[in-house]
C-alpha positions as CSV (number, residue, x, y, z in Angstrom):
1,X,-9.8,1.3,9.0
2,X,-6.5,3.0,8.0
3,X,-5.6,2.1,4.3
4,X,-1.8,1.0,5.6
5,X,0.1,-2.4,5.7
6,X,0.3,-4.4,9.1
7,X,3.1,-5.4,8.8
8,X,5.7,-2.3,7.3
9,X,3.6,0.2,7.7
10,X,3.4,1.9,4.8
11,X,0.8,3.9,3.6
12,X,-0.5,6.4,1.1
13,X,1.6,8.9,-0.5
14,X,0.2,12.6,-2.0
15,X,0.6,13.5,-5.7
16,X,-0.2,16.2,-7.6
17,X,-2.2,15.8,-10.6
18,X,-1.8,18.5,-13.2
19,X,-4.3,20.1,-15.6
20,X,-3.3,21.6,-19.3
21,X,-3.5,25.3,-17.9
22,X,-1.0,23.8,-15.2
23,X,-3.7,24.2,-11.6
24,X,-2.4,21.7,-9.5
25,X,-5.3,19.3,-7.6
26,X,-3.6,16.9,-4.6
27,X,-4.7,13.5,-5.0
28,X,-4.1,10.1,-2.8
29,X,-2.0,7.7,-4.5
30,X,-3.1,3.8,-2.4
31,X,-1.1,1.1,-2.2
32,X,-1.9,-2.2,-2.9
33,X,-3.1,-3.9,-0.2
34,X,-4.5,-7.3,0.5
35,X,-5.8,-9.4,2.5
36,X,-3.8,-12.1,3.9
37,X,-3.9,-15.3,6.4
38,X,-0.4,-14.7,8.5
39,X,0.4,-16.7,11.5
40,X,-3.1,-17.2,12.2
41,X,-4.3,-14.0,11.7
42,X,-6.0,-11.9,9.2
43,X,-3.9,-8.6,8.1
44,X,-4.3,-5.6,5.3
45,X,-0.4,-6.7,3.9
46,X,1.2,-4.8,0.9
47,X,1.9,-6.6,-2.3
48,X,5.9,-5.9,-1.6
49,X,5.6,-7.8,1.9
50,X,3.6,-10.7,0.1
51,X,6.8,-10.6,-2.0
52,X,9.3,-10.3,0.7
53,X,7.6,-13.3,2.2
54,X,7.4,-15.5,-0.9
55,X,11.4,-15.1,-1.2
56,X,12.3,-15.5,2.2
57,X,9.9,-18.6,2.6
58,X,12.8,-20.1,-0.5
């Protein structure tokens, strides 16, 4: 399973981590995703979505 929101589509983004003699090694930065009961059905969602959700539910 892909580590990206059902619902935007969003996923992982590269960084570079750094050392002190400045070698660069390319790491995965994840987004946060949970799982989450919409319309029925179970879905990997992204905390911003949950958020978008809550204030659209107001």
């Amino acid at each position: 399973m892909a580590r990206r929101c059902d619902l935007c589509g969003r996923g992982s983004t590269k960084d570079a981590s750094r050392s002190h003699s400045n070698i660069k090694t390319v790491k995965r930065q994840h987004i946060n995703l949970q799982m989450k009961r919409v319309d029925g059905k179970r879905l990997k969602v992204c905390t911003s979505c949950i958020k978008d959700m809550a204030k659209k539910k107001k």
